[in-house]
FIKOLZA-1660 file (N, C-alpha, C; in steps of 0.1 Angstrom, whole numbers, plus 5000, padded with zeros to 4 digits):
% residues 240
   i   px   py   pz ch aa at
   1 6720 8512 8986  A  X  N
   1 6709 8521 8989  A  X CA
   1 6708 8522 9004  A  X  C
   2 6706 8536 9007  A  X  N
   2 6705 8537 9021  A  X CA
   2 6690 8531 9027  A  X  C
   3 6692 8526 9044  A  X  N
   3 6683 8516 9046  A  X CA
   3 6679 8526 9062  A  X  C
   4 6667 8524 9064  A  X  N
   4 6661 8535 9077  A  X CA
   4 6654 8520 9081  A  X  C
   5 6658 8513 9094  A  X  N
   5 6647 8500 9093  A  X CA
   5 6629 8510 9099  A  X  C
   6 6624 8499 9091  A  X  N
   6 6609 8501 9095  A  X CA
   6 6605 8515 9087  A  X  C
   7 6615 8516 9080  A  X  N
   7 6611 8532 9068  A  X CA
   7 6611 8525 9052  A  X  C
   8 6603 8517 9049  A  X  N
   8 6608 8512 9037  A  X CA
   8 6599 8515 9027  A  X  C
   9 6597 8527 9024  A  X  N
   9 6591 8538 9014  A  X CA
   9 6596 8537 9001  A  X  C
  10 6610 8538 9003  A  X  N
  10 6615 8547 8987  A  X CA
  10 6631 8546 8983  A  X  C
  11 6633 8554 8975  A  X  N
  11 6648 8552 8970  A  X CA
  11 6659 8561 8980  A  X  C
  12 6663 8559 8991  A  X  N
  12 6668 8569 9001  A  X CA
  12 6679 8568 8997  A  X  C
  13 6688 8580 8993  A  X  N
  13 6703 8586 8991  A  X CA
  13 6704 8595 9001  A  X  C
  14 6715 8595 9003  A  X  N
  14 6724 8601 9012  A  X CA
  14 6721 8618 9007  A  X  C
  15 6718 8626 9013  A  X  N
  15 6712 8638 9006  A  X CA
  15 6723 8653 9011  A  X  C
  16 6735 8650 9013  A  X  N
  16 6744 8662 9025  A  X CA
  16 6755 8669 9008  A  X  C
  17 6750 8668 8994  A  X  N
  17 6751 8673 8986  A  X CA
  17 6748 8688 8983  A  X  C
  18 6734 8685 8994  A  X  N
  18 6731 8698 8990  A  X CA
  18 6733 8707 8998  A  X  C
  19 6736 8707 9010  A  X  N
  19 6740 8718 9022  A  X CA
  19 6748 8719 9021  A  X  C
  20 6759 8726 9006  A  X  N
  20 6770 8731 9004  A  X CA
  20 6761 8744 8997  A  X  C
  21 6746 8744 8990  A  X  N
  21 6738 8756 8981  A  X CA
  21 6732 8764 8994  A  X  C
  22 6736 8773 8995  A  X  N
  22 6731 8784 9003  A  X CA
  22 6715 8785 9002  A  X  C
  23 6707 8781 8991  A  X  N
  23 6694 8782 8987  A  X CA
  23 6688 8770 8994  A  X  C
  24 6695 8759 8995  A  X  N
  24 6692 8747 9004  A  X CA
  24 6679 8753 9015  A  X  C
  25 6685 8762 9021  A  X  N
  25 6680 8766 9036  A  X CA
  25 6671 8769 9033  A  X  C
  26 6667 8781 9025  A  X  N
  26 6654 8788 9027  A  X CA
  26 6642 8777 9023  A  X  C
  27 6649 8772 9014  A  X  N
  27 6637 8758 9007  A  X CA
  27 6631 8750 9017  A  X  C
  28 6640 8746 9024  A  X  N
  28 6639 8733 9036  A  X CA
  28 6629 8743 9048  A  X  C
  29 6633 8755 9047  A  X  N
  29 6628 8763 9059  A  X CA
  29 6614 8764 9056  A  X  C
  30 6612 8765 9038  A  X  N
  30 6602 8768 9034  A  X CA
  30 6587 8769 9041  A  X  C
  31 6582 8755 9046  A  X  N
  31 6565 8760 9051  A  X CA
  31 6569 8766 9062  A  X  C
  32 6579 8771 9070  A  X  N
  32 6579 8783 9084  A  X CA
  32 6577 8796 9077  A  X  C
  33 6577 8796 9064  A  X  N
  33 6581 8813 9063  A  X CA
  33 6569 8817 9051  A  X  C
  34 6557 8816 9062  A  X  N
  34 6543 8819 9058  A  X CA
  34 6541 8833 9053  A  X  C
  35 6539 8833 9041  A  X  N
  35 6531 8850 9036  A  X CA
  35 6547 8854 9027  A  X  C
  36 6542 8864 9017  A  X  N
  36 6550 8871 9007  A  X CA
  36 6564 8880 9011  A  X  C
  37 6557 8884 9022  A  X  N
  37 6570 8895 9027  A  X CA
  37 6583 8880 9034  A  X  C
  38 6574 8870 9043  A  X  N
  38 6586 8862 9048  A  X CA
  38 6593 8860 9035  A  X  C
  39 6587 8850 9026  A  X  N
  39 6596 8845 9014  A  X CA
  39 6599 8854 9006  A  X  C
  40 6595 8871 9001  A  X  N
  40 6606 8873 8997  A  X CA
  40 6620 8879 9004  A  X  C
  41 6618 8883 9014  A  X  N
  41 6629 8880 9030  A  X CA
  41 6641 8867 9027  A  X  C
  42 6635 8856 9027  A  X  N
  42 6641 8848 9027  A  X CA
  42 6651 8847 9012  A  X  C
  43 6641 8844 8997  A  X  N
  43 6648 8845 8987  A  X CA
  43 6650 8856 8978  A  X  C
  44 6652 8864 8980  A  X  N
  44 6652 8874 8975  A  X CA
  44 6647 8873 8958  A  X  C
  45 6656 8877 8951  A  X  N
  45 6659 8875 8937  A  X CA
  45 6660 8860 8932  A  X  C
  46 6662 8853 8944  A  X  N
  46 6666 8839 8933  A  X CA
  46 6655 8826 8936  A  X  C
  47 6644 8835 8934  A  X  N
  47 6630 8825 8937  A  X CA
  47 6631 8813 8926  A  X  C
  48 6632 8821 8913  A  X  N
  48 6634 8810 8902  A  X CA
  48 6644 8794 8906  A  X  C
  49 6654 8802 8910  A  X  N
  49 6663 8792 8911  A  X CA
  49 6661 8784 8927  A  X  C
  50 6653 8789 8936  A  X  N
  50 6647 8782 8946  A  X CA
  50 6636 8769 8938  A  X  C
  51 6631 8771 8933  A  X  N
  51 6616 8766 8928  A  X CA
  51 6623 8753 8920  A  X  C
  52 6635 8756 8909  A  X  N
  52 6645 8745 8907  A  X CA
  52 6650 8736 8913  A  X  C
  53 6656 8742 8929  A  X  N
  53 6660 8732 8933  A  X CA
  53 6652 8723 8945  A  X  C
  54 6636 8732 8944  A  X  N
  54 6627 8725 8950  A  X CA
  54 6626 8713 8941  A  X  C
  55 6623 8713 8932  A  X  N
  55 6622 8700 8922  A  X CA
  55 6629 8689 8922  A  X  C
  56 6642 8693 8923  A  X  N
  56 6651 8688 8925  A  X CA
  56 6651 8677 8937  A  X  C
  57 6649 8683 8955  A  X  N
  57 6644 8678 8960  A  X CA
  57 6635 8672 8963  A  X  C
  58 6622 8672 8952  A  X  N
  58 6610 8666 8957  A  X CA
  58 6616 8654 8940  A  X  C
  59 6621 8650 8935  A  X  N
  59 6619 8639 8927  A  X CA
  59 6619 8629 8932  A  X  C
  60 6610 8617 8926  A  X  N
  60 6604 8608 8930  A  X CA
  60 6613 8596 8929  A  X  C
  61 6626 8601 8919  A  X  N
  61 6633 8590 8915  A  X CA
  61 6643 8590 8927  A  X  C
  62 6646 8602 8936  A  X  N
  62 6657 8597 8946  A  X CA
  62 6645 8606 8958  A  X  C
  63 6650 8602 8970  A  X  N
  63 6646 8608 8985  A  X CA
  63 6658 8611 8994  A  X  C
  64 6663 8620 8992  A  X  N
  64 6672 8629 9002  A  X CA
  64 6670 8623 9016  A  X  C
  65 6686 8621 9025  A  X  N
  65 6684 8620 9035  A  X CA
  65 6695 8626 9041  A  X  C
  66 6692 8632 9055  A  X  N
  66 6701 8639 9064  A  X CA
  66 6703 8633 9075  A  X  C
  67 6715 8626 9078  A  X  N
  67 6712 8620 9091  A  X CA
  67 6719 8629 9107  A  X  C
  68 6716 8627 9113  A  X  N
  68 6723 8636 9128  A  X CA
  68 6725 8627 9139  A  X  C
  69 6736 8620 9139  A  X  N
  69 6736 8611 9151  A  X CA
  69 6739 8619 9165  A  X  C
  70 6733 8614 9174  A  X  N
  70 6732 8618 9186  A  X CA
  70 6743 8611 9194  A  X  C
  71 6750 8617 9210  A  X  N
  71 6761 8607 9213  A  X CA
  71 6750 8594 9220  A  X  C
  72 6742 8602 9222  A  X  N
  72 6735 8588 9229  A  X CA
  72 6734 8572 9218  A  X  C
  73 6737 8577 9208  A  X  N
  73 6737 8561 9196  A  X CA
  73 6724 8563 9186  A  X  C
  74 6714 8573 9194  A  X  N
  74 6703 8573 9183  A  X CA
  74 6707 8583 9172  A  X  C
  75 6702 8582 9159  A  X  N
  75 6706 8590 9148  A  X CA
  75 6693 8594 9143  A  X  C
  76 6685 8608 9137  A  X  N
  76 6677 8616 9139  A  X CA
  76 6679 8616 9120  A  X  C
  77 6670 8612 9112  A  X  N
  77 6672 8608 9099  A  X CA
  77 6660 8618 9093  A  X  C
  78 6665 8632 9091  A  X  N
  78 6657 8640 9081  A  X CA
  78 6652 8637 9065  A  X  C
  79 6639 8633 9060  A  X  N
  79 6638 8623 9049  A  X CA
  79 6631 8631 9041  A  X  C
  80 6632 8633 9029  A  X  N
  80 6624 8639 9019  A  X CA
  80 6616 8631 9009  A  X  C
  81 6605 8628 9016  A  X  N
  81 6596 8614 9012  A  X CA
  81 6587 8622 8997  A  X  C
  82 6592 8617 8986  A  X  N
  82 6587 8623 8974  A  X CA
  82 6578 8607 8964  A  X  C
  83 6567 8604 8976  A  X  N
  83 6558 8600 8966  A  X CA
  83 6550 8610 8956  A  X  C
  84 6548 8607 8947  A  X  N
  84 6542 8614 8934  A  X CA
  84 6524 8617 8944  A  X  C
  85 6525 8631 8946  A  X  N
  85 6506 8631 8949  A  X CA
  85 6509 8635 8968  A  X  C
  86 6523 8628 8976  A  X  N
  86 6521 8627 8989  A  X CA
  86 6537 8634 8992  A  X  C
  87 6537 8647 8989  A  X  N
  87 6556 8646 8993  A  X CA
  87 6556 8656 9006  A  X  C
  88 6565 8657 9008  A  X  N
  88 6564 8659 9023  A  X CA
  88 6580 8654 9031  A  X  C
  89 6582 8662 9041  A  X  N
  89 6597 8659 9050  A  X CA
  89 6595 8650 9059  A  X  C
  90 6600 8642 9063  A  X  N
  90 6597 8630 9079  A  X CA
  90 6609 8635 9088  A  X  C
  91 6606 8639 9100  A  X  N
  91 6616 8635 9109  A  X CA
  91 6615 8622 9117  A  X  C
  92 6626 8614 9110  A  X  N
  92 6621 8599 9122  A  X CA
  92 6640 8598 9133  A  X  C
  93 6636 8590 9142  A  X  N
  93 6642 8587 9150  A  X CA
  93 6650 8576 9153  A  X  C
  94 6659 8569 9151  A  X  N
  94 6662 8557 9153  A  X CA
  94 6674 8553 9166  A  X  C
  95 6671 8539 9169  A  X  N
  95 6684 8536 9179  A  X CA
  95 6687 8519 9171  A  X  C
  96 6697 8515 9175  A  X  N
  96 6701 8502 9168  A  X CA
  96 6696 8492 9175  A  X  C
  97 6693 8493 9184  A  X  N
  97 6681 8484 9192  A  X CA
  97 6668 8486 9193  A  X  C
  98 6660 8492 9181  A  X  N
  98 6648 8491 9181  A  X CA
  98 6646 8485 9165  A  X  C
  99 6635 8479 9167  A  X  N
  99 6632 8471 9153  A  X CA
  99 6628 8482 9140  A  X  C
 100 6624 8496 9145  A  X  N
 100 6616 8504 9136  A  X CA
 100 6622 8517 9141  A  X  C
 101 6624 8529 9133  A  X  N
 101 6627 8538 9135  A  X CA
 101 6608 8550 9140  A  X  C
 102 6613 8560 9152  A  X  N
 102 6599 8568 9154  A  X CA
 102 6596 8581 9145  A  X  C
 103 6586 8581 9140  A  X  N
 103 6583 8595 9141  A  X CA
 103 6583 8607 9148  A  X  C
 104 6592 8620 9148  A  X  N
 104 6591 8629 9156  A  X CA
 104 6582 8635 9148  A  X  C
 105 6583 8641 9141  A  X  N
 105 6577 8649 9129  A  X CA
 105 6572 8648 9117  A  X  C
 106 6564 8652 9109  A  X  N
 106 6565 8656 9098  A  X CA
 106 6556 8667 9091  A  X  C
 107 6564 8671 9081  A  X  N
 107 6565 8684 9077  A  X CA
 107 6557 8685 9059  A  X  C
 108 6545 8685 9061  A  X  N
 108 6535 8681 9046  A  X CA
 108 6523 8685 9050  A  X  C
 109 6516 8684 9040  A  X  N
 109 6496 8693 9043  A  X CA
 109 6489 8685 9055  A  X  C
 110 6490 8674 9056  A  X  N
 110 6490 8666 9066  A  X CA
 110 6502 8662 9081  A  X  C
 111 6503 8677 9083  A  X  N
 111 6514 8679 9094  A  X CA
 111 6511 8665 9105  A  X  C
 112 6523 8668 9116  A  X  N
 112 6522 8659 9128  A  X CA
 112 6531 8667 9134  A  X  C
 113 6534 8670 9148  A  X  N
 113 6541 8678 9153  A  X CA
 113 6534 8683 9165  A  X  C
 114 6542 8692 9174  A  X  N
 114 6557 8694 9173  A  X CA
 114 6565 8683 9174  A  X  C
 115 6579 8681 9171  A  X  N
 115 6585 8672 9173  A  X CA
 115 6598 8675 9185  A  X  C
 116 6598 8687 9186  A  X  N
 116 6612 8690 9192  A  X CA
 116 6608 8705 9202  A  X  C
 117 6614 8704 9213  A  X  N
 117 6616 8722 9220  A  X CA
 117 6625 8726 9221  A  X  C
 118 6629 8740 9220  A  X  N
 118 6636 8746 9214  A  X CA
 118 6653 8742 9220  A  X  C
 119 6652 8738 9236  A  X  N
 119 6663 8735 9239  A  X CA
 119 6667 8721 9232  A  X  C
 120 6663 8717 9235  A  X  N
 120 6664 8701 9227  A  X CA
 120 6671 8704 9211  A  X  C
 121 6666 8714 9204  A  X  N
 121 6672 8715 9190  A  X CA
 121 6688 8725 9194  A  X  C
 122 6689 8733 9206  A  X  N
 122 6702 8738 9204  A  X CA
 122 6711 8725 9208  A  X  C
 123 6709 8715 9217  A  X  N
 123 6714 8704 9221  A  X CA
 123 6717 8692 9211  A  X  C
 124 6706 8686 9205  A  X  N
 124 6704 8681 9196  A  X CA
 124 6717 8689 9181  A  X  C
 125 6717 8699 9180  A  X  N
 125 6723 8705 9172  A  X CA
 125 6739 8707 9169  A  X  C
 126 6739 8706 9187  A  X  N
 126 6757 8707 9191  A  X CA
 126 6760 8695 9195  A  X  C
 127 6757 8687 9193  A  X  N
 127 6762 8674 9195  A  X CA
 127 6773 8666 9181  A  X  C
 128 6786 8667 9185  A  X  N
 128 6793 8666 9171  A  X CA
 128 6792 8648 9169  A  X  C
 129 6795 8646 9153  A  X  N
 129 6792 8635 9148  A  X CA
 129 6804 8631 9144  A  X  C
 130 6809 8620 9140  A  X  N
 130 6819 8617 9134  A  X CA
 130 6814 8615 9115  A  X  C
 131 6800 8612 9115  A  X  N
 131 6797 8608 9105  A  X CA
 131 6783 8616 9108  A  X  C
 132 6780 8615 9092  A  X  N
 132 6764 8620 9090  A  X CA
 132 6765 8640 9089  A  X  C
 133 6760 8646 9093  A  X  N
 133 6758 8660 9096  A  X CA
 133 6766 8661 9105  A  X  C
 134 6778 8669 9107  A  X  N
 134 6784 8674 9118  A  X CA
 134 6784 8691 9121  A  X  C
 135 6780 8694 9112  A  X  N
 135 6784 8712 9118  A  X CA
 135 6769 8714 9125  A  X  C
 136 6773 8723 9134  A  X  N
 136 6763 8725 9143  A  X CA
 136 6751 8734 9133  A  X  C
 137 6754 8743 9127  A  X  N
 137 6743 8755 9119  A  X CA
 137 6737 8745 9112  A  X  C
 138 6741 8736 9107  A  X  N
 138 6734 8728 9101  A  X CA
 138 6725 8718 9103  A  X  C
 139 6729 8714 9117  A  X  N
 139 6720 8707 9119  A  X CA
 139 6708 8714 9127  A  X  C
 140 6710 8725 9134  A  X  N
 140 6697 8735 9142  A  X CA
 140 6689 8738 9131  A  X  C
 141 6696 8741 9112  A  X  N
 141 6687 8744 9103  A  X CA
 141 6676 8734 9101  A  X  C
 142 6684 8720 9101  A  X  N
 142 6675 8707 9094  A  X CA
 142 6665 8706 9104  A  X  C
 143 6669 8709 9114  A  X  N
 143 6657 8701 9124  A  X CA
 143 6650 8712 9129  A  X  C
 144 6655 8724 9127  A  X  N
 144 6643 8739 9129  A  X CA
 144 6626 8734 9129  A  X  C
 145 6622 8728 9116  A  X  N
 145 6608 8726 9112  A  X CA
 145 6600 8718 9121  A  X  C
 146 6609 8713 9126  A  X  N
 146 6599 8702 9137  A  X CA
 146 6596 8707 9150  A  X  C
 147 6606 8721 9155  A  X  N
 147 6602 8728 9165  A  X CA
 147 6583 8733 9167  A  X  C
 148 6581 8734 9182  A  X  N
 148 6571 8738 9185  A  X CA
 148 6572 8739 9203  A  X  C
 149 6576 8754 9198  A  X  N
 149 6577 8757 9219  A  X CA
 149 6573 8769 9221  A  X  C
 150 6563 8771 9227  A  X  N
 150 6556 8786 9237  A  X CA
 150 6565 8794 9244  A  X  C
 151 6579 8785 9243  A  X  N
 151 6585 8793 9258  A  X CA
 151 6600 8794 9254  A  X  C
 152 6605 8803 9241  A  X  N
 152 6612 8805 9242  A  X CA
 152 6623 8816 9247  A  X  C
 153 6638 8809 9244  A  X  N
 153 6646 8821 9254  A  X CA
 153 6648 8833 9248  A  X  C
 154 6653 8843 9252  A  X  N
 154 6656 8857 9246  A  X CA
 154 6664 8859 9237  A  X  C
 155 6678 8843 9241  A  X  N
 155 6688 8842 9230  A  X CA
 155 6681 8835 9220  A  X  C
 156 6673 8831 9220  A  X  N
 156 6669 8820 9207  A  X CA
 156 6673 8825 9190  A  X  C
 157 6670 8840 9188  A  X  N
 157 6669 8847 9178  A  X CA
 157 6684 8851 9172  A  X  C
 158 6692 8847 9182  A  X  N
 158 6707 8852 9180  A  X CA
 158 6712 8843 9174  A  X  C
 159 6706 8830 9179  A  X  N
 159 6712 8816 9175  A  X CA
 159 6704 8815 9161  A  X  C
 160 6697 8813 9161  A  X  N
 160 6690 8814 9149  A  X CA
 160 6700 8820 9135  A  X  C
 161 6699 8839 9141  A  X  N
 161 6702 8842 9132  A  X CA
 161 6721 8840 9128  A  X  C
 162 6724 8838 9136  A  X  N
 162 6741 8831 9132  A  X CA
 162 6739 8824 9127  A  X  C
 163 6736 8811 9122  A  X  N
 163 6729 8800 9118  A  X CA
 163 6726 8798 9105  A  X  C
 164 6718 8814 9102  A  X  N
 164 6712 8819 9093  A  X CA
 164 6725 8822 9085  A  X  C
 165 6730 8831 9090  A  X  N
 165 6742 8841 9083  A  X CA
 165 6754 8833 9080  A  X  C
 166 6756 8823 9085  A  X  N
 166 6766 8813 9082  A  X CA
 166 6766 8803 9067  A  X  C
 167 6749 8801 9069  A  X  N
 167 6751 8794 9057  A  X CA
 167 6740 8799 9047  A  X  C
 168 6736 8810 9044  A  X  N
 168 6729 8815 9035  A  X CA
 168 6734 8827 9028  A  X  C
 169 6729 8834 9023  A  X  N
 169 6726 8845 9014  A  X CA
 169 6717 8854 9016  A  X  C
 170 6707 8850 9029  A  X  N
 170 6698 8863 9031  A  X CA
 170 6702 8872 9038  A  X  C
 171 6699 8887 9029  A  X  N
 171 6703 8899 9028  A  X CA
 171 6702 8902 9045  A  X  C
 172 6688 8897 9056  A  X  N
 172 6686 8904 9068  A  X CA
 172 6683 8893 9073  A  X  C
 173 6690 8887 9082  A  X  N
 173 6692 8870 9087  A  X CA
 173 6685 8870 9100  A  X  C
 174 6685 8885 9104  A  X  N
 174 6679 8887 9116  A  X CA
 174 6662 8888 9117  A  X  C
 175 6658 8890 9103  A  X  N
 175 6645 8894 9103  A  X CA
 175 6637 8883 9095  A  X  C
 176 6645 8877 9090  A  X  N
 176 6641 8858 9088  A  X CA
 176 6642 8851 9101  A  X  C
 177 6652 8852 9107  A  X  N
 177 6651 8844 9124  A  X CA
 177 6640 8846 9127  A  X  C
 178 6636 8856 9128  A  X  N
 178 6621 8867 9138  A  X CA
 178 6612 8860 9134  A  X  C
 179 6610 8862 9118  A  X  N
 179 6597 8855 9115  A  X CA
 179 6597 8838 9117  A  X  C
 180 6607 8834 9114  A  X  N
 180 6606 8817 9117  A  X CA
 180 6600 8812 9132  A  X  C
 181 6610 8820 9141  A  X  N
 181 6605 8818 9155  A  X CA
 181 6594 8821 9157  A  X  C
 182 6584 8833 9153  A  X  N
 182 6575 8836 9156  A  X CA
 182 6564 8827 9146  A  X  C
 183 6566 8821 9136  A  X  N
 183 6551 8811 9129  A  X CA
 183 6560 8797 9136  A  X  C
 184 6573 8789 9135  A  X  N
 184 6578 8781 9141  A  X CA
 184 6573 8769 9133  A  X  C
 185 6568 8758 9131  A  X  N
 185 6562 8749 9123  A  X CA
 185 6548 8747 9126  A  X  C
 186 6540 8743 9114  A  X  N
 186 6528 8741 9110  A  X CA
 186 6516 8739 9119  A  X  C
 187 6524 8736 9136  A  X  N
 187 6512 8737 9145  A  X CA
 187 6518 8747 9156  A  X  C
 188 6506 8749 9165  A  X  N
 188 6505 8757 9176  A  X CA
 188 6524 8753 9182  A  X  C
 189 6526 8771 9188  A  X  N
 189 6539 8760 9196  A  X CA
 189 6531 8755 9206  A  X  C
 190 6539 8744 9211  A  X  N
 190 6532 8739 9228  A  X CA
 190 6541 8741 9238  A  X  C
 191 6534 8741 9250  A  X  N
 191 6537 8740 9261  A  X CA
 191 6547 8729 9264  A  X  C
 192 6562 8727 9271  A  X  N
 192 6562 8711 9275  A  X CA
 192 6565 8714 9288  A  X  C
 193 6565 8701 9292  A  X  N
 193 6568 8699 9308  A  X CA
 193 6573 8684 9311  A  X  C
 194 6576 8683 9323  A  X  N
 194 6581 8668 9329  A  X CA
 194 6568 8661 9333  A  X  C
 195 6569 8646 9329  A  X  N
 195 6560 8639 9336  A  X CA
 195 6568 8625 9335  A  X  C
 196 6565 8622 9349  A  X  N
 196 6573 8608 9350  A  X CA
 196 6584 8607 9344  A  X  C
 197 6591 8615 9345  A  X  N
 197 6604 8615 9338  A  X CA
 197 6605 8620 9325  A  X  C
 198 6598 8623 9316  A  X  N
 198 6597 8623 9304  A  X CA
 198 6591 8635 9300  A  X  C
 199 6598 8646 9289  A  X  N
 199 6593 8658 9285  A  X CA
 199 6582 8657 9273  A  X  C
 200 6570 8658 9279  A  X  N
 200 6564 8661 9268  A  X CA
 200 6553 8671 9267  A  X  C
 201 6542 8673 9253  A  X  N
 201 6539 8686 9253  A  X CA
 201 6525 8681 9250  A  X  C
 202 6513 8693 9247  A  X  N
 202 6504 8691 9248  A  X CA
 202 6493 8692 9236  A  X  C
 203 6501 8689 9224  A  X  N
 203 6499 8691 9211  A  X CA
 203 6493 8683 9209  A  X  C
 204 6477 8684 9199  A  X  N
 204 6470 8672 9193  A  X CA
 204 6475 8666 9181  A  X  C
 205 6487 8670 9176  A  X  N
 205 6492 8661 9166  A  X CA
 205 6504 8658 9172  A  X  C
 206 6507 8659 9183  A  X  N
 206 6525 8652 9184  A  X CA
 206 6523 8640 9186  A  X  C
 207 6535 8632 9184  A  X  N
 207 6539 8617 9185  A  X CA
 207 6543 8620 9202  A  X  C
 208 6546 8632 9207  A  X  N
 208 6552 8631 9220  A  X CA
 208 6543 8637 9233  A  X  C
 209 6530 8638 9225  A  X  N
 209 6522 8638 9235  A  X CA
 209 6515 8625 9238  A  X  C
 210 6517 8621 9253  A  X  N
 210 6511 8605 9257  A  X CA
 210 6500 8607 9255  A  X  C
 211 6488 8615 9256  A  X  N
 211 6475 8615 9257  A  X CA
 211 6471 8611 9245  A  X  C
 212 6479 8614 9229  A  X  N
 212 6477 8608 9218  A  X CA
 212 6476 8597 9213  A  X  C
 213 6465 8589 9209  A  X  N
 213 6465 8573 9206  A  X CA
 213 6476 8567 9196  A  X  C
 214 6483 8580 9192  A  X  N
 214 6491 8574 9181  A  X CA
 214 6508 8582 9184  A  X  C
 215 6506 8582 9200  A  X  N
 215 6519 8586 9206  A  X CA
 215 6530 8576 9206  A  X  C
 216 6545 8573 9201  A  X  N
 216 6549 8569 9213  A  X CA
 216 6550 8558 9225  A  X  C
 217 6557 8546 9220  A  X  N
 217 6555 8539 9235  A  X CA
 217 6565 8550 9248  A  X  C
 218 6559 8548 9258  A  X  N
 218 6564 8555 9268  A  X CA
 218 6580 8552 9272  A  X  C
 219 6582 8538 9268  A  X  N
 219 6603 8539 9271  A  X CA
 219 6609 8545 9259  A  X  C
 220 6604 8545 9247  A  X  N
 220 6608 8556 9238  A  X CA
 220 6608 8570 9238  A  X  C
 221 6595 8573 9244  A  X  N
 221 6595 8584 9249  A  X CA
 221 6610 8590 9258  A  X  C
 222 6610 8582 9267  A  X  N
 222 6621 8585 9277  A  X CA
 222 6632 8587 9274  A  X  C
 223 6637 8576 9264  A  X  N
 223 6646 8573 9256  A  X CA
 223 6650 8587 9249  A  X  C
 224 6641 8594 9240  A  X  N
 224 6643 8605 9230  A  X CA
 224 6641 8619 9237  A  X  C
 225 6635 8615 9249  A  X  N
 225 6637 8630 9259  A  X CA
 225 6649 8629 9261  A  X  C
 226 6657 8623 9268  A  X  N
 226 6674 8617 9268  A  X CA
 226 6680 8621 9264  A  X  C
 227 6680 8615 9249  A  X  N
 227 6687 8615 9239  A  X CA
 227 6689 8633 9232  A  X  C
 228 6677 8639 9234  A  X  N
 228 6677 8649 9226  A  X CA
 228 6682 8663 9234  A  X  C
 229 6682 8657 9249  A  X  N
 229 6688 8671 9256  A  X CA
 229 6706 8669 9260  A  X  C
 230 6704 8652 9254  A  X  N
 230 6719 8653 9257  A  X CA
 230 6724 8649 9272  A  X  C
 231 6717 8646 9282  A  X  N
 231 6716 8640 9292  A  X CA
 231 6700 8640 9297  A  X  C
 232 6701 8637 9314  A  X  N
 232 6687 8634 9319  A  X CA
 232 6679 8648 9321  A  X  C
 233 6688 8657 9320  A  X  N
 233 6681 8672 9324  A  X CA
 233 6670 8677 9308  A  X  C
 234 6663 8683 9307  A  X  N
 234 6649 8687 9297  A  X CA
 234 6650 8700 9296  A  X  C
 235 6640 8703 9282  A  X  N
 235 6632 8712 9281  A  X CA
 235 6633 8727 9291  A  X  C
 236 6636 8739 9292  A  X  N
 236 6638 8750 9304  A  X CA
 236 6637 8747 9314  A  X  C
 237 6651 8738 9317  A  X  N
 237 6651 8735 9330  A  X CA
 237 6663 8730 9330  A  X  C
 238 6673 8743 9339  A  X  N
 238 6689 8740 9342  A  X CA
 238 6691 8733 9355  A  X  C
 239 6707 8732 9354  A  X  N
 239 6713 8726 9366  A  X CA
 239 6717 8732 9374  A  X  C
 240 6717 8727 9390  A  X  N
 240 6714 8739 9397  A  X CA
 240 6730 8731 9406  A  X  C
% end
């Protein structure tokens, strides 16, 4: 049985079964793509057969997991936590030197977020693995939901929509990108910035905002700014 330390909820399987179903995506993308016109955009005709294999992923007898190792050593563990009454996606964080894995995100009626800005997820995304999730569209899809940035770039929607068109079935990949970017996950996007080294944002439910009592120790913090841009450089802000 797969083991997340400091995650010890549920029955965790290896879950990279299903990101061969084109339907995978829109499902997972599901709470971004608020109102009738996004979702039927997204599934066209095969709602029925979305709604199946929502089921599918919300059973209580197994919990899907996606993992994305980073080169920095930490591995970024997308969870499909299917308690009966509490189901809901976790983005948690782990390094092999920490006794518990963090919460970046999670993705349920009882949101927490943002977890990620937008550079951080193209970075985060192209980072190749040897194991776990390696194609890049894949992993920009899984970790899409945890975005939340005010400030994004002009290319963002290109990337997206390749992304999109690679591993789906929707008819206009370009006008699913639009809408995702524009609702983006369950909270406000935020602002981020540098402080003390460390990118974080100004969100009342992030784990990566310090001002939160339930943020974050601050070398973790540092650690997952790091980790997630792929070196010491952050969030819209190149090398000069």
């Amino acid at each position: 049985m797969l083991k997340i330390p400091g995650y010890e909820h549920g029955p965790l399987v290896v879950g990279s079964a299903y990101l061969d179903d084109p339907l995978f995506w829109p499902v997972h993308l599901g709470s971004c793509l608020r109102g009738e016109d996004a979702q039927r955009a997204a599934f066209g005709a095969d709602w029925d057969a979305a709604i199946e294999l929502s089921r599918r992923l919300s059973a209580a007898r197994e919990w899907p997991v996606f993992s994305l190792p980073l080169r920095s050593g930490h591995t970024i563990h997308v969870v499909y936590r299917n308690f009966e009454g509490d189901r809901g996606v976790d983005y948690l964080i782990h390094h092999p030197a920490w006794s518990a894995a963090e919460t970046l995100a999670v993705d349920d009626g009882h949101f927490m977020g943002p977890g990620t800005a937008w550079p951080e997820l193209l970075s985060a995304a192209g980072q190749s693995a040897s194991e776990g999730v390696d194609d890049s569209d894949a992993r920009l899809l899984l970790l899409f939901p945890s975005l939340g940035d005010a400030q994004l770039p002009d290319d963002a929607p290109a990337a997206l929509t390749a992304a999109l068109a690679a591993l789906t079935l929707i008819e206009e990949p370009a006008e699913v990108a639009r809408t995702l970017l524009e609702k983006q996950g369950q909270w406000a996007p935020e602002h981020w910035r540098l402080a003390d080294g460390i990118w974080i944002n100004d969100g009342g439910h992030s784990y990566r905002n310090p001002l939160n009592a339930f943020a974050m120790p601050k070398g973790h913090l540092l650690e997952i700014s790091n980790a997630l841009n792929g070196e010491k450089r952050g969030p819209h802000q190149t090398s000069g």
